[in-house]
C-alpha positions in Angstrom: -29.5 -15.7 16.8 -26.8 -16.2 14.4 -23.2 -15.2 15.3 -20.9 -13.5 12.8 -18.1 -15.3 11.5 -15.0 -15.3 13.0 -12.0 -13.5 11.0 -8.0 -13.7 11.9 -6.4 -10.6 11.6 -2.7 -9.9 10.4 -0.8 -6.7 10.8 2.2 -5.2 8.8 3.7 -2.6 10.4 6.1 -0.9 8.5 6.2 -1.0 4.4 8.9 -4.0 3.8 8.3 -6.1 6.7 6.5 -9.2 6.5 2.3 -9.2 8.0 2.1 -10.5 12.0 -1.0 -12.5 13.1 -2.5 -10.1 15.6 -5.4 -11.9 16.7 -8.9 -12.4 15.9 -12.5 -10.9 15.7 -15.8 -11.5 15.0 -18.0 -9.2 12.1 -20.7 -9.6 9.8 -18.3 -8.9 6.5 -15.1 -8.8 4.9 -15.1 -4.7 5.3 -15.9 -4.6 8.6 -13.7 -7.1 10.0 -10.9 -4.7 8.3 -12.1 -1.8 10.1 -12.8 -3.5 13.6 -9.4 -4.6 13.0 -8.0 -0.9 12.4 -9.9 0.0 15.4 -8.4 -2.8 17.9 -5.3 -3.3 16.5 -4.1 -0.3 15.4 -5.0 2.4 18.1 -1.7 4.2 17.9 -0.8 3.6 14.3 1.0 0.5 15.0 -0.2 -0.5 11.0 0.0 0.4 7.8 -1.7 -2.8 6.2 -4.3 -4.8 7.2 -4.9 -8.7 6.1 -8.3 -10.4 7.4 -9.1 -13.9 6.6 -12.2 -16.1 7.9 -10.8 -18.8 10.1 -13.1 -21.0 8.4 -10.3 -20.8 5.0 -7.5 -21.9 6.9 -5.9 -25.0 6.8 -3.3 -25.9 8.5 -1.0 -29.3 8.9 -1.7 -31.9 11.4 1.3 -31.6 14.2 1.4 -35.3 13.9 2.4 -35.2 10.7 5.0 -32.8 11.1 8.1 -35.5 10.6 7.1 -36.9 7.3 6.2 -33.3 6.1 9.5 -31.7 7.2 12.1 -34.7 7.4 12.1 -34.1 3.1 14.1 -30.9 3.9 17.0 -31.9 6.1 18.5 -33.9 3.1 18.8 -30.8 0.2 21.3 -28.8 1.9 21.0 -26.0 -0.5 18.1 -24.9 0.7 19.5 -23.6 4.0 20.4 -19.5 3.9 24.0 -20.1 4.3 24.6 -20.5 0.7 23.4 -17.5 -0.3 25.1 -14.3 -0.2 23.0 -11.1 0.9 24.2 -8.0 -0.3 25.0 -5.2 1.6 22.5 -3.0 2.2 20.1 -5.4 2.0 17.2 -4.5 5.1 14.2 -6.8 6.5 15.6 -10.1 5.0 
């Protein structure tokens, strides 16, 4: 027997805020991995958007690498929020 492809589910809770990895599932499509999703993740209306993506299309850095890959950064100071003002008002930044 084949086994349905394994999909990682993301949550956004409220409109503005940013989507949460909430775990992962197993279903035979895109469209029902979005509404297994609904029904394990969102139970008491915890969502109001739903991302799925098969683990199989996710790539993601080797930890070994991480000092050559972030070490570029430390040196362009103006990439660090402190020089940047945020407005007031401003929510979910």
């Amino acid at each position: 027997m084949k086994s349905w492809p394994l999909y990682e589910v993301f949550i956004r809770s409220k409109a503005g805020l940013h989507h949460k990895h909430a775990g992962s599932l197993h279903a035979a499509d895109a469209q029902m991995a979005i509404e297994n999703a609904r029904d394990v993740y969102c139970r008491r209306n915890e969502g109001a958007s739903i991302w799925v993506v098969l683990s199989s299309d996710i790539i993601a850095s080797n930890p070994q690498e991480s000092e050559e890959l972030f070490d570029p950064a430390e040196d362009k100071i103006y990439r660090h929020p402190t020089f940047y003002h945020v407005p007031e008002g401003v929510k979910h930044l």
